[in-house]
C-alpha positions in Angstrom: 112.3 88.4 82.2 112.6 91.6 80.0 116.3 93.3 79.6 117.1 97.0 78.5 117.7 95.4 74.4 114.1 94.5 74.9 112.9 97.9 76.0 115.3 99.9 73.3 114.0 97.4 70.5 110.9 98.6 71.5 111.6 102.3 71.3 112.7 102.0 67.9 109.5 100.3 66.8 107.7 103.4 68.3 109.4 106.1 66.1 106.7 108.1 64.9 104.1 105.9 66.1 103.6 107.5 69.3 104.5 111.2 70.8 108.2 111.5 72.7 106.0 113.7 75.2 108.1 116.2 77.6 109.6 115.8 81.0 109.6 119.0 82.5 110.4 120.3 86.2 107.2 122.0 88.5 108.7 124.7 90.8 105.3 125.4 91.9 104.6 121.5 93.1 108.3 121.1 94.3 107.9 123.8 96.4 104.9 122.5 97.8 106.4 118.8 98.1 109.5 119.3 99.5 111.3 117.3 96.4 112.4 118.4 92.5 109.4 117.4 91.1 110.0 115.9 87.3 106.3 115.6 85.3 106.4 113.0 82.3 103.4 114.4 80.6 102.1 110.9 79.4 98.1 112.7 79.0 99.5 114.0 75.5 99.6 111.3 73.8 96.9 111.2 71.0 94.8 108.4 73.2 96.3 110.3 76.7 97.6 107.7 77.8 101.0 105.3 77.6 99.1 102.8 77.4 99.6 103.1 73.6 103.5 101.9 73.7 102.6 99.1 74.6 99.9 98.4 72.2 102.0 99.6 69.7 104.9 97.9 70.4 102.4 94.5 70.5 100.6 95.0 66.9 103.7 96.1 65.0 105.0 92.3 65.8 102.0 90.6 64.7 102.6 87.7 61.7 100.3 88.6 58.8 98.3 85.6 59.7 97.9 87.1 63.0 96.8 90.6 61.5 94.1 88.7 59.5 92.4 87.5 62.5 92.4 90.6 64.6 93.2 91.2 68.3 91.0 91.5 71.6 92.2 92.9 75.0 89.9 93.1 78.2 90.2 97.0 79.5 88.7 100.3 81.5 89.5 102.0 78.6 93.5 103.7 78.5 94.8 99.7 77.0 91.6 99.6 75.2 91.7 103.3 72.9 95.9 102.9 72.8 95.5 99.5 71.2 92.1 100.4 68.4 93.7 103.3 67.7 97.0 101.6 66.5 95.1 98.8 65.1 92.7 100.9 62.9 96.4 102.6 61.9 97.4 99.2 60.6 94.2 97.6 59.1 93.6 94.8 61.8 90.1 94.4 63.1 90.0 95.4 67.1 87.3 93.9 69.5 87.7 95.7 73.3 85.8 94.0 76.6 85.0 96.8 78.5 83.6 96.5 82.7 80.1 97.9 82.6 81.9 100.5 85.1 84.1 102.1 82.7 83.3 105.7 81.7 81.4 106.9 79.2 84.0 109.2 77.7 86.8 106.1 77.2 84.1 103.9 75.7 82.5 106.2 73.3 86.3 107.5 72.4 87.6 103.6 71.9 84.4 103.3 69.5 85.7 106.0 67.6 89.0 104.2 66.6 86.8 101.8 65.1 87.2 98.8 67.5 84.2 96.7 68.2 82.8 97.3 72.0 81.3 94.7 74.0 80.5 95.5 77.9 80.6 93.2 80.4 81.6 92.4 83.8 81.3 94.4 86.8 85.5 93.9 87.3 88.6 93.7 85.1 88.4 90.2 85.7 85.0 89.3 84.5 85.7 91.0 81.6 88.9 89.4 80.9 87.8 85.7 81.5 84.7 86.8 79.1 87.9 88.4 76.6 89.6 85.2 76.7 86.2 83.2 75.8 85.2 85.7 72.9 89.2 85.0 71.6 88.7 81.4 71.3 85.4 81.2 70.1 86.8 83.8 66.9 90.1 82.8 66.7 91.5 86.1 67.9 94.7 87.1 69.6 94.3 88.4 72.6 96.5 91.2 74.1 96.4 91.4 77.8 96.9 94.9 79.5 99.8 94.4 81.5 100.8 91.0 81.7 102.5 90.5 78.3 106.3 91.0 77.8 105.8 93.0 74.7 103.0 95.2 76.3 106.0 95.7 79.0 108.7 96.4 77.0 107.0 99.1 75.1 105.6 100.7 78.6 109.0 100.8 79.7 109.9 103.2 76.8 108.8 106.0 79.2 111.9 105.4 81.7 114.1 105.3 79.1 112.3 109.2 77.8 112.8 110.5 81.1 116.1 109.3 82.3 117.5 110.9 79.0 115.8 114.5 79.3 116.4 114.9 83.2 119.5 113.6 84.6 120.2 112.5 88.0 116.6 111.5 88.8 116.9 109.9 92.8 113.4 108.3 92.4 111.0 107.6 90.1 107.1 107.3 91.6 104.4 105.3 89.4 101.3 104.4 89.5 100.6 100.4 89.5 97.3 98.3 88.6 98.5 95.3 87.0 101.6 96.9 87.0 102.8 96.2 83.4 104.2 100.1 83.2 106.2 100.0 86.8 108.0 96.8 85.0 109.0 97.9 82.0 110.2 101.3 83.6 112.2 99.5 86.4 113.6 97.2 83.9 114.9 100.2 81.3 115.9 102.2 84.8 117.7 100.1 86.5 119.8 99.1 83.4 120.6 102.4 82.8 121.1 103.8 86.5 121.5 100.9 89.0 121.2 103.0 92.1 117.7 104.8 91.2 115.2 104.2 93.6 111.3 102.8 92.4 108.2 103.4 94.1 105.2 102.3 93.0 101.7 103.7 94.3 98.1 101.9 94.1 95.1 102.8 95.4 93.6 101.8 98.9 90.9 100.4 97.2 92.7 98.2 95.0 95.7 97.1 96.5 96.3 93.9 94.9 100.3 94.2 94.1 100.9 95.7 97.6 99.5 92.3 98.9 100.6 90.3 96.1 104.6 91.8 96.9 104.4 92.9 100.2 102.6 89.3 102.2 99.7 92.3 103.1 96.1 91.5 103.3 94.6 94.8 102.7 90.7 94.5 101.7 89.9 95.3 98.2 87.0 97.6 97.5 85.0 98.1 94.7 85.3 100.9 92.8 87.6 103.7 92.4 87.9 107.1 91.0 91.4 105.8 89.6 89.4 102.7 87.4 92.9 102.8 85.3 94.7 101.1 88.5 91.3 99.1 89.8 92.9 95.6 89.3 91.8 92.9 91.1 94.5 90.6 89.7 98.0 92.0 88.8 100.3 90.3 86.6 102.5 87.9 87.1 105.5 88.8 85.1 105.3 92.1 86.2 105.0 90.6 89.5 108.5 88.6 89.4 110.3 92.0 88.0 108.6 94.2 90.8 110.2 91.9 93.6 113.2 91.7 91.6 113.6 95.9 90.8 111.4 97.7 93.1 112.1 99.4 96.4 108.8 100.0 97.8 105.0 100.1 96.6 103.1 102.7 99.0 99.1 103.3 99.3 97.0 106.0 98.8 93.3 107.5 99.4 90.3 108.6 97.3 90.8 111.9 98.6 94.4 111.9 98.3 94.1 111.1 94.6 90.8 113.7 93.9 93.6 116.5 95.7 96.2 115.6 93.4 93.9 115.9 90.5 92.6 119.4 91.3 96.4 120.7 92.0 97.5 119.2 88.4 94.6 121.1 87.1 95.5 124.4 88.9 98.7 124.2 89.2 100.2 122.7 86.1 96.7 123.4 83.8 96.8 119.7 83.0 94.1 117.2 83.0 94.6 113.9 84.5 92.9 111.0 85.6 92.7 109.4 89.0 95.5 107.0 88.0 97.8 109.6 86.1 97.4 111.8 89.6 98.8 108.8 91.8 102.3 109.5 91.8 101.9 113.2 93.0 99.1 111.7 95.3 102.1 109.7 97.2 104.1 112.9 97.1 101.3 114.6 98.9 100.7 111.8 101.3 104.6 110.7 102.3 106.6 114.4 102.1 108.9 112.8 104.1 110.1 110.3 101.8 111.0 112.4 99.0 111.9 115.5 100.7 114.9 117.3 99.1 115.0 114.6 96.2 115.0 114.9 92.4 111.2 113.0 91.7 110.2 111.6 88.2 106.5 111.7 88.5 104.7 109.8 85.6 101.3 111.3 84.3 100.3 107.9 82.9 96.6 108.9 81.3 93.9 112.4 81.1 91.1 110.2 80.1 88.9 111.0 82.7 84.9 111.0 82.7 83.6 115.4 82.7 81.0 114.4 85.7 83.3 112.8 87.6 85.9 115.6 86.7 83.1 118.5 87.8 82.4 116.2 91.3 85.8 116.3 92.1 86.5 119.9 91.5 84.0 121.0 93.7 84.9 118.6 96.1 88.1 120.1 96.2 87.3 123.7 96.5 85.0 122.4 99.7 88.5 120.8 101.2 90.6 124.2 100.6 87.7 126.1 102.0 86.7 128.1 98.6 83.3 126.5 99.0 81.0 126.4 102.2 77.8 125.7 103.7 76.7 127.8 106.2 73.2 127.6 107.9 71.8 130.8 109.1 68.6 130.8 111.7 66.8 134.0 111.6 63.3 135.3 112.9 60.5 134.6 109.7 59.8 138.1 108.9 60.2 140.2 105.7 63.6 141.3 105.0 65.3 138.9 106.8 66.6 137.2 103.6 67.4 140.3 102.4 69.7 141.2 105.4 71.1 138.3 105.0 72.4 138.4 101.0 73.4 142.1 101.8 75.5 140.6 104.9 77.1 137.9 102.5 77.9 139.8 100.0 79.5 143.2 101.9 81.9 140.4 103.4 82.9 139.5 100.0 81.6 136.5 98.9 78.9 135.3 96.2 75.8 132.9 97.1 75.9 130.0 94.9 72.7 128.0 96.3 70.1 129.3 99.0 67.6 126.9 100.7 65.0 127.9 103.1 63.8 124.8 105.9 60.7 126.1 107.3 59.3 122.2 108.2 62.0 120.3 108.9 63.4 122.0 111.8 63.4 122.2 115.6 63.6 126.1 115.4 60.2 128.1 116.7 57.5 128.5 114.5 58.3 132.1 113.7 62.0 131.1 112.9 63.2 129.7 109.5 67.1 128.3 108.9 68.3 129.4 106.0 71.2 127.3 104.3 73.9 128.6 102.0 76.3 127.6 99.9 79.4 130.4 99.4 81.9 130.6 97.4 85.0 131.9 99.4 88.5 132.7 99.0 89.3 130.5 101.6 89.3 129.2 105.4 90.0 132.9 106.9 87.5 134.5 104.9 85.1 131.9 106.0 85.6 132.9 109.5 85.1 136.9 108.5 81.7 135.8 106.7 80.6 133.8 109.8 81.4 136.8 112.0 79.7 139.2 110.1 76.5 137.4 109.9 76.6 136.9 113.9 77.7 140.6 114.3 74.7 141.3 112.5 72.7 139.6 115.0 71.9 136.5 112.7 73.0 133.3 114.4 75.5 131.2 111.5 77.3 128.6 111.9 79.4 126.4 109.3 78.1 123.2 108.1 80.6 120.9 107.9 
């Protein structure tokens, strides 16, 4: 087991290795919360993630025989960029075992820190066990993600960051895959303030720590839009200090993480992933748990893939009613489409897409349905677009 010397040891190795990034209050997401929301804005580090502490705080104890071999580490990406990046710093050679799964942007990024890429596995575990075989067959030292009391110690640095910018913190809410980061932070926090309370927050999809902790059996999926967290397998000495340090590990959906992604973005202009939006994810899912408390959110990584980013925008601005599809029927005669655009757009909103179904329908002959997708300003003016299409005498509905 890890104690606080371990965890300020490791801050100390970090000095000017890696970015003392800011913990800063919301008022805009406290006020929508309920609670003092506290953002530790781990997406600015140089790889935008935490995940370099750790990596850091592993290499810079390396023997010199050790730095002659090099290192491996299996990894969706964050563990994988954090640890080439500090290993090209220092010289040592870097191979990375990525899950053919992992986004493009983290694997062309952790080949740009020099480290050798080799993809395989459809699951963090397939690519480990293939890690582990690569490591013995070239004598190198391999660096697991979470479950490694160095990579836990340095991860923990971010507890001790936050509890000495913001005092008083009642809770701190982090997101947990293998769970190496909720460790070392409950380690440094409880040290330091006995009485703070933990919560950890994983992904419905991937709920192996909930089970591991909690005596659960949730099903796993398998896949995630919050791959930094998709761990089949969590680790087992962040598993004893878990049971040991933290209150409670809650759950949370896709579409609760996609929301807290797009409020991050509009909200606090920050980019994060589907992992680094967990904690505000819980906030949004269980108000009543943190209502009225002082909330140490952790944005653990931004590394997230542009498509995936786009998708989940526009997913978003469907849910808040910015974006709708409405399907119009309408006799087939010249002008019609006209009346229709001219309709749209007196009640205020702009066509973004226009289909016409002539074929596949069970309208008359003469009729044709129209489909649009608006954009809106929200549910109301959906309503007020809908009503002025049917006051025109154009039968609309909304496609849900």
């Amino acid at each position: 087991m890890l104690d606080l010397v371990d965890i300020e040891q490791a801050a100390h190795r970090l000095q000017a290795h890696v970015l003392r990034t800011p913990c800063v209050a919301s008022k805009t997401l406290s006020d929508i919360t309920g609670a003092q929301v506290f953002l530790k804005f781990e997406n600015l580090q140089f790889t935008a993630s935490f995940k370099e502490r750790g990596a850091c705080n592993k290499l810079a104890q390396l023997n010199a025989a050790e730095r002659a071999r090099g290192v491996i580490a299996m990894s969706a990406g964050n563990h994988a960029q954090g640890l080439a990046y500090h290993a090209q710093r220092l010289g040592i050679r870097a191979v990375i075992v990525m899950p053919t799964f992992t986004p493009g942007v983290k694997v062309e990024r952790t080949r740009g820190f020099g480290a050798e890429i080799v993809l395989h596995g459809h699951t963090l575990d397939e690519a480990r066990n293939h890690a582990l075989m690569l490591a013995e067959q070239q004598q190198l030292v391999f660096v697991h993600p979470y479950d490694d009391p160095d990579i836990v110690a340095g991860q923990g640095t971010v507890a001790l960051e936050m509890l000495s910018d913001v005092g008083d913190l009642d809770t701190l809410v982090v997101a947990v895959g293998g769970g190496g980061l909720i460790a070392g932070m409950a380690t440094a926090a409880r040290a330091l303030q006995p009485g703070i309370e933990i919560i950890g927050v994983q992904s419905r999809r991937f709920p192996a720590m909930v089970n591991a902790i909690l005596g659960t059996s949730h099903p796993q999926g398998s896949s995630s839009i919050a791959e930094g967290i998709a761990v089949g397998t969590p680790g087992l000495l962040p598993q004893r200090i878990i049971k040991e340090k933290v209150n409670d590990l809650l759950l949370v959906d896709e579409g609760d993480i996609e929301q807290a992604i797009v409020m991050l973005l509009e909200v606090e202009k920050t980019l994060v992933e589907g992992a680094g939006a967990a904690g505000l994810a819980a906030l949004l899912k269980y108000p009543e748990r943190f209502n009225g408390k002082r909330v140490g959110l952790v944005l653990c990584g931004g590394n997230i893939d542009p498509l995936l980013l786009s998708a989940i925008i526009e997913r978003g601005m469907v849910r808040a009613g910015r974006l709708a599809r409405l399907k119009v029927s309408a006799r087939d005669v010249p002008g019609t489409l006209a009346a229709i655009t001219a309709t749209v757009a007196q009640a205020g909103a702009n066509i973004n897409e226009v289909h016409h179904q002539r074929a596949f329908t069970t309208l008359a002959a003469q009729n044709v349905e129209i489909e649009l997708v608006l954009q809106t300003r929200g549910p109301q003016h959906i309503v007020d677009v809908l009503a002025a299409l049917n006051q025109a005498g154009l039968s609309a509905q909304l496609v849900q």
